[in-house]
C-alpha positions as CSV (number, residue, x, y, z in Angstrom):
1,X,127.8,82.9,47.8
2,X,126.9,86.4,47.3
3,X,124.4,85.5,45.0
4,X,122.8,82.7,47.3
5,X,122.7,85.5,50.2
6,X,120.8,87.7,47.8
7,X,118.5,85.2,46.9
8,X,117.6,84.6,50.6
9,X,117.6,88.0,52.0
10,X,115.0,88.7,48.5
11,X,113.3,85.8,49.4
12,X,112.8,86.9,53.2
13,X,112.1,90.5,52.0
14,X,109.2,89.2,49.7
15,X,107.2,87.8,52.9
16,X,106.3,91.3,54.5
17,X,107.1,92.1,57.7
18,X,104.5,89.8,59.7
19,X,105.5,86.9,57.7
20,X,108.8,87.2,58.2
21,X,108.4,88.0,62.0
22,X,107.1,84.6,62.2
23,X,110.2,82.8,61.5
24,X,112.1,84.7,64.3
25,X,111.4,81.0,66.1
26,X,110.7,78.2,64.6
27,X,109.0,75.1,66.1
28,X,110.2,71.2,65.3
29,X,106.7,71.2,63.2
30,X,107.6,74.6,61.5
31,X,111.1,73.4,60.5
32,X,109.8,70.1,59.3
33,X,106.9,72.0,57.3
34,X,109.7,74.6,55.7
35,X,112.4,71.4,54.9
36,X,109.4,69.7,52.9
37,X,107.7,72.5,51.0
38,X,109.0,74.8,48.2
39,X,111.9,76.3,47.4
40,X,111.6,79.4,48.8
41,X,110.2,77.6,52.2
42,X,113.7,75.7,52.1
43,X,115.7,78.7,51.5
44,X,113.8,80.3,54.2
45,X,115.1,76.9,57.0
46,X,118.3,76.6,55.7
47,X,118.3,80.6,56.6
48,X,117.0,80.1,59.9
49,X,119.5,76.9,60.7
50,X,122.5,78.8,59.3
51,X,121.5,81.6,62.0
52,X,121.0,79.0,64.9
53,X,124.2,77.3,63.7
54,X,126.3,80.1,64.1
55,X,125.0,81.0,67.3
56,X,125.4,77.8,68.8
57,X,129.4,77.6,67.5
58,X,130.1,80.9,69.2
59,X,128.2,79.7,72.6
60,X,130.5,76.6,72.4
61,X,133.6,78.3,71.5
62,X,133.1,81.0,74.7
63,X,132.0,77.7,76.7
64,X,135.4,75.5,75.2
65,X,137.2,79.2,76.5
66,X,135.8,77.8,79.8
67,X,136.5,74.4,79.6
68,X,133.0,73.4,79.0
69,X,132.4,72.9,75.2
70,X,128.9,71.8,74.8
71,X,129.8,69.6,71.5
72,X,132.9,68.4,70.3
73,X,132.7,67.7,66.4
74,X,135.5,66.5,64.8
75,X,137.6,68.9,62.2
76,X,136.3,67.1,59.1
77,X,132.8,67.2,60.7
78,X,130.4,69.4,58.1
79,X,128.2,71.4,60.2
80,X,126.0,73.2,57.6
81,X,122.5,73.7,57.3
82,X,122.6,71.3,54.3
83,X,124.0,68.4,56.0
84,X,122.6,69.1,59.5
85,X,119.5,69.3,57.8
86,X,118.7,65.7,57.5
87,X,120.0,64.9,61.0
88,X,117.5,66.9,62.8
89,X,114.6,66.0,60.5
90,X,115.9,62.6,61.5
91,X,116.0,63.5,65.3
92,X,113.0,65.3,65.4
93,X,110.9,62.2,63.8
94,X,112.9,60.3,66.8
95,X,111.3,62.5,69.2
96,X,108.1,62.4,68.0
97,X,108.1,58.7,68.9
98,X,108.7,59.2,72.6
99,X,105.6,60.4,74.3
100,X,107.2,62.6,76.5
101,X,109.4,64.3,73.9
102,X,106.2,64.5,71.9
103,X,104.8,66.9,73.8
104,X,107.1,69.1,74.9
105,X,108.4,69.4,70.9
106,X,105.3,71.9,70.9
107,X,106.7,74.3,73.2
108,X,110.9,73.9,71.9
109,X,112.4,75.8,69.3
110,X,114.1,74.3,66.5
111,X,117.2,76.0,67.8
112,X,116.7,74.2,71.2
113,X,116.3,70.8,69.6
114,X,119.4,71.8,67.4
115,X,121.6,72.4,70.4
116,X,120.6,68.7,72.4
117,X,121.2,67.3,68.9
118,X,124.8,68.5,68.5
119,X,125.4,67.8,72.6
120,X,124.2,63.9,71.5
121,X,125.8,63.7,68.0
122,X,128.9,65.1,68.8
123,X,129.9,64.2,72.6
124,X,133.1,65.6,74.5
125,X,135.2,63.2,75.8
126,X,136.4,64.1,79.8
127,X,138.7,63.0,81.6
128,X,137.8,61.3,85.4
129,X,137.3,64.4,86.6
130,X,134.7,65.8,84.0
131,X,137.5,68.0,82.3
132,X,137.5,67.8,78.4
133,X,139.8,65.6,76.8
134,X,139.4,66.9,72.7
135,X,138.1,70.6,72.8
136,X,135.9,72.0,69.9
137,X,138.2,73.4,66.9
138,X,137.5,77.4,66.7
């Protein structure tokens, strides 16, 4: 792990400031581009989703804290970059078929489309009242 860390935070350092200053948000077209190209451009993604990942599990831990959770996955669910990967490629190319979604996927971030794809992959249950039935695992 230490060694993969290394490799991206080398990797990263390698681009120069403005070229890494340019991945501080990524668009669906950016993400798509970095998923497809070499393997420094992956390590560079799966960075970049790792970051958005773990900012979206705190917001929905403080939210669940709340009683809101914006997803619920399941405990066995695997929400790493490498496996959430393929959904949002997936769900992106969805979009992209939606002429509405098309345009607006211009102006979202990646992290953006990441969070409405977690809030439709992974769905809390409520009760009548709107109250969450299964709240996220910490």
């Amino acid at each position: 792990m230490k060694f993969a860390l290394g490799a991206i935070m080398l990797t990263l350092a390698s681009l120069g400031p403005a070229q890494a200053a340019q991945y501080s948000t990524i668009n669906a077209a950016e993400i798509e581009r970095l998923l497809g190209g070499t393997e420094q451009e992956k390590s560079v993604a799966t960075f970049y989703l790792g970051g958005a990942l773990d900012s979206l599990s705190m917001t929905n831990t403080m939210m669940a804290e709340q009683g809101a959770p914006l997803y619920c996955p399941s405990a066995e669910e695997d929400l790493r970059p490498s496996t959430i990967a393929p959904k949002l490629l997936q769900h992106i190319s969805e979009l992209r078929r939606k002429p509405r979604a098309r345009d607006a996927l211009q102006q979202l971030t990646t992290s953006t489309i990441l969070m409405v794809l977690l809030t439709m992959e992974y769905p809390c249950e409520t009760d009548n009242e709107g109250a969450p039935l299964t709240p996220p695992s910490p």
